[in-house]
PDB file as gemmi writes it, atoms N, CA and C in Angstrom:
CRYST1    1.000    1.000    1.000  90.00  90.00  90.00 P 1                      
ATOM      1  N   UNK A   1      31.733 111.801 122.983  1.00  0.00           N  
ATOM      2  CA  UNK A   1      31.813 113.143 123.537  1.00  0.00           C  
ATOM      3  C   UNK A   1      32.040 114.145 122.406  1.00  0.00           C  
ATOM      4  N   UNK A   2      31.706 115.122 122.626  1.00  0.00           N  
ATOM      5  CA  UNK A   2      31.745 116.428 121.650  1.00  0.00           C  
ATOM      6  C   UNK A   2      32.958 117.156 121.487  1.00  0.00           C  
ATOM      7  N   UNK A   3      33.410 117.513 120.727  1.00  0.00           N  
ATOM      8  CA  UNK A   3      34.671 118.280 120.523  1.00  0.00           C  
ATOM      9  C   UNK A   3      34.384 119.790 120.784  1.00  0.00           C  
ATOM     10  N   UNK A   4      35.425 120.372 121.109  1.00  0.00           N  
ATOM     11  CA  UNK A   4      34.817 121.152 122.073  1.00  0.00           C  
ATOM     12  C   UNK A   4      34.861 122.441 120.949  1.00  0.00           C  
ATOM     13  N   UNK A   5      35.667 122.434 119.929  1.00  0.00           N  
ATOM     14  CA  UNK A   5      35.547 123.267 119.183  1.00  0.00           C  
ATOM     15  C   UNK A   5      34.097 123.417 117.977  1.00  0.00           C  
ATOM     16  N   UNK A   6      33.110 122.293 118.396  1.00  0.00           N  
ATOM     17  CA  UNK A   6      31.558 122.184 118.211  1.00  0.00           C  
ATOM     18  C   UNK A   6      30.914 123.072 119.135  1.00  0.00           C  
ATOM     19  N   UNK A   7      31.563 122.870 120.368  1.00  0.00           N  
ATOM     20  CA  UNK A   7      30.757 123.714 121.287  1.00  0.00           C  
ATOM     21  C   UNK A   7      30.624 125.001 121.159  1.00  0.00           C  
ATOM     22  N   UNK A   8      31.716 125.635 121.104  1.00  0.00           N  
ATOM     23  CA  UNK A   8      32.120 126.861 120.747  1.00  0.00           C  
ATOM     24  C   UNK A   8      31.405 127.014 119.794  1.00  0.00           C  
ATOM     25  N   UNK A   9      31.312 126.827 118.360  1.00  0.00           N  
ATOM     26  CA  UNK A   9      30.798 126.716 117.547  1.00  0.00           C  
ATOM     27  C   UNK A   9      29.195 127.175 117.667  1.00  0.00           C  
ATOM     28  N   UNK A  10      28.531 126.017 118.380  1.00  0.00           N  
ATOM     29  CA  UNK A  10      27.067 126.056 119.098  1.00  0.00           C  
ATOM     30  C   UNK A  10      26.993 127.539 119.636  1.00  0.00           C  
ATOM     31  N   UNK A  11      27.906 127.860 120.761  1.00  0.00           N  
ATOM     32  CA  UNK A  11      27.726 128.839 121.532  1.00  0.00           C  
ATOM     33  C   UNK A  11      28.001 130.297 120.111  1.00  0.00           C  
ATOM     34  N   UNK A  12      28.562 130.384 119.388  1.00  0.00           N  
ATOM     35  CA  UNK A  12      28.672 131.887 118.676  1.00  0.00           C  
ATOM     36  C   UNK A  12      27.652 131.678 117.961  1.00  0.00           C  
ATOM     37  N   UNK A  13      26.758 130.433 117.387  1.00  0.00           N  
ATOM     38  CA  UNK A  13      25.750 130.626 116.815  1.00  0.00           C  
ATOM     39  C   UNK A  13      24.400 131.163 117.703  1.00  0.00           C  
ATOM     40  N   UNK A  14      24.503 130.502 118.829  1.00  0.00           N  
ATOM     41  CA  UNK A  14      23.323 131.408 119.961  1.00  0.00           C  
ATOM     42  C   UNK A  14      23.681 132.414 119.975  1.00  0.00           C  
ATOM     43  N   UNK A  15      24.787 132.850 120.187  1.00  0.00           N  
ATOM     44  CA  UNK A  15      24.938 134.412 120.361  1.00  0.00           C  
ATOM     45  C   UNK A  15      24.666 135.114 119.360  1.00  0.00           C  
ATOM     46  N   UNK A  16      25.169 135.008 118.086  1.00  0.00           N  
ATOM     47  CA  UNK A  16      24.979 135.449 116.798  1.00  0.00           C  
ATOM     48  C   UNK A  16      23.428 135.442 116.319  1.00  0.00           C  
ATOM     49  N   UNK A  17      22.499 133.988 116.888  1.00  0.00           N  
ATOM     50  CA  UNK A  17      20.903 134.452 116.533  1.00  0.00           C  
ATOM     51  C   UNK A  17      20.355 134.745 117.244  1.00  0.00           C  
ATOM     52  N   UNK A  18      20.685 135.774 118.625  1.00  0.00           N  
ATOM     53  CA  UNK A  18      19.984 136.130 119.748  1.00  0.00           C  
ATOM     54  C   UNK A  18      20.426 137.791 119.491  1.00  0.00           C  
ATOM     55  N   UNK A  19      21.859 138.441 118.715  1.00  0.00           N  
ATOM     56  CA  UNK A  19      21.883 139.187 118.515  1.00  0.00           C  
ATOM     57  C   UNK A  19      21.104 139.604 117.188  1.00  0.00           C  
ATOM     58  N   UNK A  20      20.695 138.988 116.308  1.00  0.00           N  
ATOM     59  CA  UNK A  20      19.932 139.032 114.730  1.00  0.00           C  
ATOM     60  C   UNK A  20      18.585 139.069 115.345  1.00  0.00           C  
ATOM     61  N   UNK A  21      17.704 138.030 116.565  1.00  0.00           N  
ATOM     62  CA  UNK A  21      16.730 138.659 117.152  1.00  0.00           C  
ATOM     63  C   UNK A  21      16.607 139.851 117.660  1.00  0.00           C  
ATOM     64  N   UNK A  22      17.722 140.474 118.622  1.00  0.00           N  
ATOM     65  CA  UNK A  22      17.312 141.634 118.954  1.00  0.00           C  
ATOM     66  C   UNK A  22      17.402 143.074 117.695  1.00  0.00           C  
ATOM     67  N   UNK A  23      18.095 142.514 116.711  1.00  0.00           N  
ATOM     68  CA  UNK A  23      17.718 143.912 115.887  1.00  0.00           C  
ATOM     69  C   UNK A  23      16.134 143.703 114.863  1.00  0.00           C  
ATOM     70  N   UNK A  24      16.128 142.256 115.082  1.00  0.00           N  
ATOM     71  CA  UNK A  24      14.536 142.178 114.329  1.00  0.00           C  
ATOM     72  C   UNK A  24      13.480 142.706 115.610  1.00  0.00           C  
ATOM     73  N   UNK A  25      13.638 142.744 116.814  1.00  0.00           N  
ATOM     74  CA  UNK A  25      13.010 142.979 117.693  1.00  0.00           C  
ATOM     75  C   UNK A  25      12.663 144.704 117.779  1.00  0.00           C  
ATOM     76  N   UNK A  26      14.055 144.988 117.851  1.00  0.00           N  
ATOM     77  CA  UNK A  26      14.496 146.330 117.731  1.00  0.00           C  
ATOM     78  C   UNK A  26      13.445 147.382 116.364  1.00  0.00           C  
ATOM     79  N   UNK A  27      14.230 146.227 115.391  1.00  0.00           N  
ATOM     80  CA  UNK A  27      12.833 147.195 114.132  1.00  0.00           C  
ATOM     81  C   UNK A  27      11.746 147.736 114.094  1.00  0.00           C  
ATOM     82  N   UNK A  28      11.307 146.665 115.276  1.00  0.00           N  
ATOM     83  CA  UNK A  28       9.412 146.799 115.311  1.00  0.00           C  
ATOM     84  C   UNK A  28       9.344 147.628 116.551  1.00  0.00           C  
ATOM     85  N   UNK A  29      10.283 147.554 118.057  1.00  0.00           N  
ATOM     86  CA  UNK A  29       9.703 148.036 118.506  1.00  0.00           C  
ATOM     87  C   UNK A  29      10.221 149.636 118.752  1.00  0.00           C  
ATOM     88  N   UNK A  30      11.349 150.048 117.971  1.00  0.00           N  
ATOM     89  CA  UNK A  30      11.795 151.528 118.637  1.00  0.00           C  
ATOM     90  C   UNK A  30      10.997 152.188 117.201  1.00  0.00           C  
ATOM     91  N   UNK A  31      10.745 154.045 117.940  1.00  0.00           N  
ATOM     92  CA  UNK A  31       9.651 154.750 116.980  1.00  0.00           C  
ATOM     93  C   UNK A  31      10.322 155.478 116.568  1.00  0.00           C  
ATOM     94  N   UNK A  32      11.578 155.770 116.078  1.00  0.00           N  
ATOM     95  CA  UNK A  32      11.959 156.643 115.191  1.00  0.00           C  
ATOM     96  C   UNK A  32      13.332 156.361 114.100  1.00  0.00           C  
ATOM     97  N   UNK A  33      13.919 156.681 113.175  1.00  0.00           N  
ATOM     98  CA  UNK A  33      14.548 156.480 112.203  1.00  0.00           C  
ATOM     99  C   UNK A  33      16.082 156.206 112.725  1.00  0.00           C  
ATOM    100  N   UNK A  34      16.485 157.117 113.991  1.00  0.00           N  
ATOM    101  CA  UNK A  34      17.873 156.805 113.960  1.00  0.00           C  
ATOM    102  C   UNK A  34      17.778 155.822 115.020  1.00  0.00           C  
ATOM    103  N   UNK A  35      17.157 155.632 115.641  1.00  0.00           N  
ATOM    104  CA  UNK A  35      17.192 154.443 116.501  1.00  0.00           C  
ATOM    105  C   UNK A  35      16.972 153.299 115.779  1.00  0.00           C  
ATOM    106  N   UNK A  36      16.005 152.612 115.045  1.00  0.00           N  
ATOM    107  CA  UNK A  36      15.944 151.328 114.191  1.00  0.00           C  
ATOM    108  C   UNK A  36      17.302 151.805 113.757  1.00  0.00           C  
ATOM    109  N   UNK A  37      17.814 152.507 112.882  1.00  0.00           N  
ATOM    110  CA  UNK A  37      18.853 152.149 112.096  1.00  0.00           C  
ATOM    111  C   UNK A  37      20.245 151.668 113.374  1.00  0.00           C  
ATOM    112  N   UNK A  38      20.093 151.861 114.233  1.00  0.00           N  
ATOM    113  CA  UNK A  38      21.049 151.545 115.238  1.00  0.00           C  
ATOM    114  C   UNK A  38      20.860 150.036 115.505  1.00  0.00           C  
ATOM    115  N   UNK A  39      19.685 149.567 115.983  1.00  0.00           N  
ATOM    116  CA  UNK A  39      19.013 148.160 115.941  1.00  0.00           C  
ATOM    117  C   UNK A  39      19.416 147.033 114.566  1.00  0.00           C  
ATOM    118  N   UNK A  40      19.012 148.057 113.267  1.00  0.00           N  
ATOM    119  CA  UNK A  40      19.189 147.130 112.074  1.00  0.00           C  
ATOM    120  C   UNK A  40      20.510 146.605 111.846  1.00  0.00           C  
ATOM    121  N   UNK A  41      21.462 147.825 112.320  1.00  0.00           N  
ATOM    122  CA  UNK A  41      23.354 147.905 112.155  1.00  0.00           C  
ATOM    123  C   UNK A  41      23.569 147.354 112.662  1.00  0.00           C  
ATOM    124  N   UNK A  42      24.069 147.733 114.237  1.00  0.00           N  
ATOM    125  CA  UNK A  42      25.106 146.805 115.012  1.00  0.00           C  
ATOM    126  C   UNK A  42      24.927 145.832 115.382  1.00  0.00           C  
ATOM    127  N   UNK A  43      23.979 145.457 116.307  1.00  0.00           N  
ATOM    128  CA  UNK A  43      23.698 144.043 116.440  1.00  0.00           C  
ATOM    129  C   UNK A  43      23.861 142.895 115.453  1.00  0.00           C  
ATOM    130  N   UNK A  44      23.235 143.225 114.243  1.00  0.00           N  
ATOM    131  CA  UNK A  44      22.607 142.325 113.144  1.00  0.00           C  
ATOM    132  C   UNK A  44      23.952 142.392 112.411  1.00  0.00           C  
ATOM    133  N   UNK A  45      24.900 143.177 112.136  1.00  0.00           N  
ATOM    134  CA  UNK A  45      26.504 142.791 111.842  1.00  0.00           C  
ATOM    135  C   UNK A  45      27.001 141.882 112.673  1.00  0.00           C  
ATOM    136  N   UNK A  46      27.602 142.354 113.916  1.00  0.00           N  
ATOM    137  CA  UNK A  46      27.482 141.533 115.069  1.00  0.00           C  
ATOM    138  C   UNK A  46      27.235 140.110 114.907  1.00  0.00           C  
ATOM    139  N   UNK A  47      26.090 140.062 114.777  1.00  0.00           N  
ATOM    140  CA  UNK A  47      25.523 138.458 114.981  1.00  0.00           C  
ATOM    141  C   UNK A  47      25.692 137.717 113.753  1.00  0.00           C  
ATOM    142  N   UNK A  48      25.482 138.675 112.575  1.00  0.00           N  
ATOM    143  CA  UNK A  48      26.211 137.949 111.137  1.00  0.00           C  
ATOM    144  C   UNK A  48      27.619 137.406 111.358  1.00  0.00           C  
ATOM    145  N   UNK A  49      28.190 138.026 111.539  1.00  0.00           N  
ATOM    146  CA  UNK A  49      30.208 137.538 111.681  1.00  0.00           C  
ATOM    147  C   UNK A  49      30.186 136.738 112.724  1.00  0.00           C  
ATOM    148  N   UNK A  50      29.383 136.269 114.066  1.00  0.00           N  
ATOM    149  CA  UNK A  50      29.566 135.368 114.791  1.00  0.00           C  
ATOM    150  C   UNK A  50      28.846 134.038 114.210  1.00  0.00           C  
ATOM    151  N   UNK A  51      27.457 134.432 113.604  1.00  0.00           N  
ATOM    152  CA  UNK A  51      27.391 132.747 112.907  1.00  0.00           C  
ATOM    153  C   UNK A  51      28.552 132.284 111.906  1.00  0.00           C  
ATOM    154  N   UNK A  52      29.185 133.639 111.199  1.00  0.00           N  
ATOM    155  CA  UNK A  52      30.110 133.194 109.440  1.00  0.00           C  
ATOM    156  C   UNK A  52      31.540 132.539 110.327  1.00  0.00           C  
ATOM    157  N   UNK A  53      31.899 132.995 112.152  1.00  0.00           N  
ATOM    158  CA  UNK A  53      32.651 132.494 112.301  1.00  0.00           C  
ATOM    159  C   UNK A  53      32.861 131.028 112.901  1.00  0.00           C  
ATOM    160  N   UNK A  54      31.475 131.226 113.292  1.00  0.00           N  
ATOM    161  CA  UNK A  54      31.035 129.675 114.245  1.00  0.00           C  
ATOM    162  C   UNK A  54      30.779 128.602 112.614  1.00  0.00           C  
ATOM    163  N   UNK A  55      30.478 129.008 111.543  1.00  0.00           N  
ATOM    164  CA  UNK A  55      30.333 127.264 110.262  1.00  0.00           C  
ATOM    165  C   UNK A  55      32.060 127.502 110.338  1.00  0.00           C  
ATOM    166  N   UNK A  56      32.511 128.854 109.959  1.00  0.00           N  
ATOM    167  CA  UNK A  56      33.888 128.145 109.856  1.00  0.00           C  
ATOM    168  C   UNK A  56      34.455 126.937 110.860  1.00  0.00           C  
ATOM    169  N   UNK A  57      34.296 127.388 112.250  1.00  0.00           N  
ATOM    170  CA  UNK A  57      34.902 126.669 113.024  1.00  0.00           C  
ATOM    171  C   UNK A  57      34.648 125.260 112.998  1.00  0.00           C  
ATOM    172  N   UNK A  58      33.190 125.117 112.853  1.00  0.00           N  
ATOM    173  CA  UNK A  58      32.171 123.609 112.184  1.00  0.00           C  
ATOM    174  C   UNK A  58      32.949 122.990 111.330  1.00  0.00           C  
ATOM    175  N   UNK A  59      33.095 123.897 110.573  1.00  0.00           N  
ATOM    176  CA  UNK A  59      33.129 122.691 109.378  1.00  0.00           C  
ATOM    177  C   UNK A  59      34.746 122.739 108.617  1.00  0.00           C  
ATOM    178  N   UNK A  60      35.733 123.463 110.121  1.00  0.00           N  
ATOM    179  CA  UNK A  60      37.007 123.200 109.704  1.00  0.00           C  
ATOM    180  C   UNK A  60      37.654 123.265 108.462  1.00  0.00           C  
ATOM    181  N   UNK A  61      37.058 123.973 107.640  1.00  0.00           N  
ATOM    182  CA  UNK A  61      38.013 124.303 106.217  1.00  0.00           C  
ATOM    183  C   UNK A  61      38.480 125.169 106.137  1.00  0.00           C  
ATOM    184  N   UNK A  62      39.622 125.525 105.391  1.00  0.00           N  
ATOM    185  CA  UNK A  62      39.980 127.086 104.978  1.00  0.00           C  
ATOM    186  C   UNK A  62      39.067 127.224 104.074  1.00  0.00           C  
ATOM    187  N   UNK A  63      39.158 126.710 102.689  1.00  0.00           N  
ATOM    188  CA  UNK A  63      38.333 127.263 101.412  1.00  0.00           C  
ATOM    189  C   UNK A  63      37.013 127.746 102.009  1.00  0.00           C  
ATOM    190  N   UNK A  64      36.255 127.246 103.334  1.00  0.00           N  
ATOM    191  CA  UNK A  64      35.216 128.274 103.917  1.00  0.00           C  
ATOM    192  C   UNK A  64      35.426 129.140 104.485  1.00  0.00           C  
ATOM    193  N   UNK A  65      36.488 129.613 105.173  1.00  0.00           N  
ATOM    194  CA  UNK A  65      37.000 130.225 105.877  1.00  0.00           C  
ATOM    195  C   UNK A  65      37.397 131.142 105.066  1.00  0.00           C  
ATOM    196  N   UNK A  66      37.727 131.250 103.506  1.00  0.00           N  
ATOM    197  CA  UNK A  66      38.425 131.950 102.694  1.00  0.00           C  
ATOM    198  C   UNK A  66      37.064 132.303 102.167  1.00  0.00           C  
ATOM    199  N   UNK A  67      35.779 132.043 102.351  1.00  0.00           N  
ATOM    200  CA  UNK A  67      34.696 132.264 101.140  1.00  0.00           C  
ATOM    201  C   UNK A  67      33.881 133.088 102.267  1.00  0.00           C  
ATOM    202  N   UNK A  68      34.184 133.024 103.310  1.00  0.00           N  
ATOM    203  CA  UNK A  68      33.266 133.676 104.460  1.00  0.00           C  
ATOM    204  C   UNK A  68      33.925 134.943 104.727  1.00  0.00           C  
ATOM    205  N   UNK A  69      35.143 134.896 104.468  1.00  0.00           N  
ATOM    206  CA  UNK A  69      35.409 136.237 104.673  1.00  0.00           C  
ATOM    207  C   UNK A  69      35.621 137.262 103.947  1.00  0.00           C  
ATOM    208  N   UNK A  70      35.485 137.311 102.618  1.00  0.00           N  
ATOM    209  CA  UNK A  70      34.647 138.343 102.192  1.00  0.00           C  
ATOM    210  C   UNK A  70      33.486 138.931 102.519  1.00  0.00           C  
ATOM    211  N   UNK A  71      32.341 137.880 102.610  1.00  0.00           N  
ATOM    212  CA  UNK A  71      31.073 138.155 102.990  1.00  0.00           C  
ATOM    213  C   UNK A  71      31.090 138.624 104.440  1.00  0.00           C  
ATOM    214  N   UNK A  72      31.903 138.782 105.370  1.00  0.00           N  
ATOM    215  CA  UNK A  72      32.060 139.811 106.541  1.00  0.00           C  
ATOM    216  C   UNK A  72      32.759 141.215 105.960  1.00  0.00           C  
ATOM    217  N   UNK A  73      33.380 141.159 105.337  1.00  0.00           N  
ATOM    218  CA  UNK A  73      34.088 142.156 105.242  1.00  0.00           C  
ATOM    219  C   UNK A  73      32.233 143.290 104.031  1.00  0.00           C  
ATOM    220  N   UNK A  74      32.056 142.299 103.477  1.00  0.00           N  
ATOM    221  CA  UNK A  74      31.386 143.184 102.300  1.00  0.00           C  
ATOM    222  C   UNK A  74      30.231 144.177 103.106  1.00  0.00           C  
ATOM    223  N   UNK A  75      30.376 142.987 104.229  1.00  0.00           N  
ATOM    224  CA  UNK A  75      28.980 143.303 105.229  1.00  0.00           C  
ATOM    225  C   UNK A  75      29.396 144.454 106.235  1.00  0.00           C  
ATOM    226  N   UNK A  76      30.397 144.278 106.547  1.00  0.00           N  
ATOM    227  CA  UNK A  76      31.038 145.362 107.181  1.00  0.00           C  
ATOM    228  C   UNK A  76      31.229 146.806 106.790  1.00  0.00           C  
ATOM    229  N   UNK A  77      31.134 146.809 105.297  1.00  0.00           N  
ATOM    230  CA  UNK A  77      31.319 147.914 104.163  1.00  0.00           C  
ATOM    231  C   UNK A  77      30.116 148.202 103.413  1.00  0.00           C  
ATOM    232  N   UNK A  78      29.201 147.653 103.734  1.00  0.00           N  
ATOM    233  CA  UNK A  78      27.565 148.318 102.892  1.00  0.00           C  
ATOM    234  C   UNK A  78      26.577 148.325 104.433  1.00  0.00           C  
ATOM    235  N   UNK A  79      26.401 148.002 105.717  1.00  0.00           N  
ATOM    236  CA  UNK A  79      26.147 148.167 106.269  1.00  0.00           C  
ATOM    237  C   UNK A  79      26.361 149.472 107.234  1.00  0.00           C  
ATOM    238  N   UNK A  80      27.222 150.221 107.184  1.00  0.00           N  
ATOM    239  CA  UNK A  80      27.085 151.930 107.878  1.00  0.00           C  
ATOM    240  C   UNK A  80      26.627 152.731 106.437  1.00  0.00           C  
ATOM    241  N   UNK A  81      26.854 152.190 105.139  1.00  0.00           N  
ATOM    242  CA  UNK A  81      26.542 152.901 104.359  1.00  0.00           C  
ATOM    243  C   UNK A  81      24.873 152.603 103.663  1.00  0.00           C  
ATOM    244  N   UNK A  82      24.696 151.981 103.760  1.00  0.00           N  
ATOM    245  CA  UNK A  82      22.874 151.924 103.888  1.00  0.00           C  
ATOM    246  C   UNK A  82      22.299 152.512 104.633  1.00  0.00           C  
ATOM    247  N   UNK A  83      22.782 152.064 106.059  1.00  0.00           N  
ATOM    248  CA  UNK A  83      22.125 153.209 107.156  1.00  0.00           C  
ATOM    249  C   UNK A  83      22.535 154.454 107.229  1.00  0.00           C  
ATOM    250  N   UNK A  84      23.725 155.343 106.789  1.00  0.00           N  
ATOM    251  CA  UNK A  84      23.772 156.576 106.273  1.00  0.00           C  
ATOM    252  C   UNK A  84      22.885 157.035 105.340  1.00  0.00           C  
ATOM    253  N   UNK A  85      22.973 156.234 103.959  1.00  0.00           N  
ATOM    254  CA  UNK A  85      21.807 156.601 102.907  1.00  0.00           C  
ATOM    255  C   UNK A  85      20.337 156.497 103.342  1.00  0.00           C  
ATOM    256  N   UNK A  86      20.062 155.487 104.351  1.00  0.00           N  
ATOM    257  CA  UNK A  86      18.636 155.707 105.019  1.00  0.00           C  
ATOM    258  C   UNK A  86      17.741 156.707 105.908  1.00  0.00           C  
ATOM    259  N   UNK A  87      19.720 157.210 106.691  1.00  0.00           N  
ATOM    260  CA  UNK A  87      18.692 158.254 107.649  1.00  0.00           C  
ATOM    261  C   UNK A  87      19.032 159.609 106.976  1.00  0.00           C  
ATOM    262  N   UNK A  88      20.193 159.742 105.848  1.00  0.00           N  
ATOM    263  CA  UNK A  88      19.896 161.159 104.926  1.00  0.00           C  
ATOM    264  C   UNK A  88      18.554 161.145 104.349  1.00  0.00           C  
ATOM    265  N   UNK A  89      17.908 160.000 103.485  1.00  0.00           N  
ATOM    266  CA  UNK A  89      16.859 160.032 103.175  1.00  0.00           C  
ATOM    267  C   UNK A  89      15.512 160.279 104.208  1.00  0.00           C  
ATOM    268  N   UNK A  90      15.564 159.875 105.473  1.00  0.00           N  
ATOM    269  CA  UNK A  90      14.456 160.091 106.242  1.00  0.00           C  
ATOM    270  C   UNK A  90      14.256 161.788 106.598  1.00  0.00           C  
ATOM    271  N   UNK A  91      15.574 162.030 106.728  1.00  0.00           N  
ATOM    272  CA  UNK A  91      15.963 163.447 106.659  1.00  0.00           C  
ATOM    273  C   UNK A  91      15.483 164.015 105.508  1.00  0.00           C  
ATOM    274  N   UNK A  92      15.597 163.659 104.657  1.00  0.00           N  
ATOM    275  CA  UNK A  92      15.500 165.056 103.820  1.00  0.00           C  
ATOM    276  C   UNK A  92      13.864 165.129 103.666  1.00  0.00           C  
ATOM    277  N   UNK A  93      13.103 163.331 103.741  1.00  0.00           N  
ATOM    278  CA  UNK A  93      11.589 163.584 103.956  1.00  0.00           C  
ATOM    279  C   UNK A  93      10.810 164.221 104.887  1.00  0.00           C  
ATOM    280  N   UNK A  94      11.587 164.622 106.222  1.00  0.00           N  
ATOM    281  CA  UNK A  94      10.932 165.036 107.202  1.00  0.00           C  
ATOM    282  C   UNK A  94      10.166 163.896 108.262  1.00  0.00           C  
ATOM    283  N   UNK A  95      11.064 162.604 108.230  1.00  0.00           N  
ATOM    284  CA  UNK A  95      10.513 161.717 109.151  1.00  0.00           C  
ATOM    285  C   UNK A  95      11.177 161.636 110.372  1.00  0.00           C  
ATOM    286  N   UNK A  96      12.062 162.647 110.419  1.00  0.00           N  
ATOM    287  CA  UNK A  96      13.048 162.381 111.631  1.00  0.00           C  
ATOM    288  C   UNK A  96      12.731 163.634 112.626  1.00  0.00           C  
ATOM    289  N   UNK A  97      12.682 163.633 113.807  1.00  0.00           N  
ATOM    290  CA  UNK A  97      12.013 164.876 114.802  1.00  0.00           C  
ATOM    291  C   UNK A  97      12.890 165.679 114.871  1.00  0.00           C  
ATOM    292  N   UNK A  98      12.978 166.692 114.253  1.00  0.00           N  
ATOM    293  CA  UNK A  98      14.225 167.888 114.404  1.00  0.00           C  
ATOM    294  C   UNK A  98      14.677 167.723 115.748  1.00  0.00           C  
ATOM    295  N   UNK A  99      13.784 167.980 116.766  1.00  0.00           N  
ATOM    296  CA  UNK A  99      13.995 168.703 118.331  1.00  0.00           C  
ATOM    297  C   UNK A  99      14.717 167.689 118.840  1.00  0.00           C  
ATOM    298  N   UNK A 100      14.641 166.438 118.566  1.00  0.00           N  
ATOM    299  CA  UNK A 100      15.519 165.125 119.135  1.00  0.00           C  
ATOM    300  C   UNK A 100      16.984 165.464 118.762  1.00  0.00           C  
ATOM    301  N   UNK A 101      17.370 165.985 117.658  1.00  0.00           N  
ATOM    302  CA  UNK A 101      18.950 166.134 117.096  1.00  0.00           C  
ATOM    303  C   UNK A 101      19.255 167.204 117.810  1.00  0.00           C  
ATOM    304  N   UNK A 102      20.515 166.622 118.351  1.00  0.00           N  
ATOM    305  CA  UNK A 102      21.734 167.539 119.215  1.00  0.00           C  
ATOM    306  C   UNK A 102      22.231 168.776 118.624  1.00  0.00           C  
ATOM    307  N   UNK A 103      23.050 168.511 117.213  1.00  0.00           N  
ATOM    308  CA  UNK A 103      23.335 169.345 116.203  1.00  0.00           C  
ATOM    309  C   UNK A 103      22.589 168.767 114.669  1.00  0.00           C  
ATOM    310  N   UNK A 104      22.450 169.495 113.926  1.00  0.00           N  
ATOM    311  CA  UNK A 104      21.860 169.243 112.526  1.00  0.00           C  
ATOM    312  C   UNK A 104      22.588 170.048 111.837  1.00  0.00           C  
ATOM    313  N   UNK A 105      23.733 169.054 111.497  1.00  0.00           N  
ATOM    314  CA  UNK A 105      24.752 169.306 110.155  1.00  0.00           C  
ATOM    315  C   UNK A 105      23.849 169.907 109.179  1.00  0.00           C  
ATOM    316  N   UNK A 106      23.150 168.892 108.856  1.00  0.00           N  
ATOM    317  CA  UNK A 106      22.884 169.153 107.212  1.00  0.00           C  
ATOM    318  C   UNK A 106      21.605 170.431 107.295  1.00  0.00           C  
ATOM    319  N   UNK A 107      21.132 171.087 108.397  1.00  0.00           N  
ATOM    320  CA  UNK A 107      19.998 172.159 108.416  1.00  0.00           C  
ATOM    321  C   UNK A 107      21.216 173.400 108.212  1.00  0.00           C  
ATOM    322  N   UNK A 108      22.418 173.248 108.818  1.00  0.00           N  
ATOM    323  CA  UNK A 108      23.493 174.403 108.899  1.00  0.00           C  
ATOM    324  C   UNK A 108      23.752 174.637 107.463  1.00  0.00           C  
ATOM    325  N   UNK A 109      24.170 173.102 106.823  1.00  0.00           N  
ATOM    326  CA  UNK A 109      24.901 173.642 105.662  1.00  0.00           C  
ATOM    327  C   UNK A 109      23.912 174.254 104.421  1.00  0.00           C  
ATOM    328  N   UNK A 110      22.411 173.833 104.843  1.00  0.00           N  
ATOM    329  CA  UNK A 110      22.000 174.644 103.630  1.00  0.00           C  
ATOM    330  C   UNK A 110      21.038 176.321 103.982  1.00  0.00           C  
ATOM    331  N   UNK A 111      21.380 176.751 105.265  1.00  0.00           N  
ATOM    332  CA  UNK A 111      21.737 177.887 105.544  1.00  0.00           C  
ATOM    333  C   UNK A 111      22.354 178.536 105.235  1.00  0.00           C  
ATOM    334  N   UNK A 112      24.123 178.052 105.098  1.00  0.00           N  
ATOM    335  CA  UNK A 112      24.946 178.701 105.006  1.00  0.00           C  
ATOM    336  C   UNK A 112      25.300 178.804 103.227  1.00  0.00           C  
ATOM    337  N   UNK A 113      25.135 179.847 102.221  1.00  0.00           N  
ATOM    338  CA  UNK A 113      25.480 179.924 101.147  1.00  0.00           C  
ATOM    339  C   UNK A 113      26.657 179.638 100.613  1.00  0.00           C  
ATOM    340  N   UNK A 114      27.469 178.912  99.424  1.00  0.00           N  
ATOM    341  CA  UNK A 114      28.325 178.237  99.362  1.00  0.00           C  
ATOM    342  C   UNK A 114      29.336 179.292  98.981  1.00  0.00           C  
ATOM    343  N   UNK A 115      30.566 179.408  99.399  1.00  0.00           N  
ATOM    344  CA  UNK A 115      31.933 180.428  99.040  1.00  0.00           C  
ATOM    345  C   UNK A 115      31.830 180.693  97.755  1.00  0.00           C  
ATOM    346  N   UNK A 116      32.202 182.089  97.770  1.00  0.00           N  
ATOM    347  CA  UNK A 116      32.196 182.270  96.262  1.00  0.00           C  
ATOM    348  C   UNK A 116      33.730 182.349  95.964  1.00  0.00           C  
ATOM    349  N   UNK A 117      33.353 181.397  94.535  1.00  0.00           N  
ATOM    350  CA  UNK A 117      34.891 181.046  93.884  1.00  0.00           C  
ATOM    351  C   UNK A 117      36.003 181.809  94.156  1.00  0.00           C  
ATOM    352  N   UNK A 118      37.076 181.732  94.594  1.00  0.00           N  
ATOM    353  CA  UNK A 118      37.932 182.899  94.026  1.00  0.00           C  
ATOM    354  C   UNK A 118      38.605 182.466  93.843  1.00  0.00           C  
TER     355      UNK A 118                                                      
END                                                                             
């Protein structure tokens, strides 16, 4: 019989590559910049930290458990910041549909001329 902490195991890895499918799914099928980047982010974090937690549980070590968690954390910390640097950049090319944005920070601030020193 199976230990059940295999099972578990099994089960965060389905979950974890069913959430990594839907942001590969997501890529191809939504048509504009801030939506993929929503698809590429959360999910696909998401489903990263549930496989890094399901080998830990596998394969019962700390020293993996100690080597995996950096690699959540790093992932946790370059992942909103890629997709920030991606959709400033789509922005500033003009790939993103003005009329879709609620407010547009960054159209205000270079309207507005910067304080003069005093």
């Amino acid at each position: 019989m199976t230990d059940p902490i295999d099972i578990i195991a099994l089960v965060l890895i389905l979950i974890g590559a069913l959430l990594c499918l839907t942001a590969a799914i997501g890529l191809l099928r939504f048509r504009d910049v801030p939506t993929r980047l929503h698809a590429a982010t959360k999910p696909q974090v998401l489903g990263m930290m549930l496989i890094c937690v399901a080998v830990a549980l596998s394969l019962r070590s700390w020293p993996v458990a100690a080597f995996l968690l950096p690699v959540i954390l790093i992932q946790l910390a370059t992942a909103p910041l890629s997709a920030h640097m991606i959709g400033r950049q789509a922005y500033r090319n003009g790939t993103i549909d003005e009329a879709d944005l609620v407010v547009d920070e960054l159209r205000l601030s270079k309207e507005t001329p910067p304080a003069a020193g005093g």
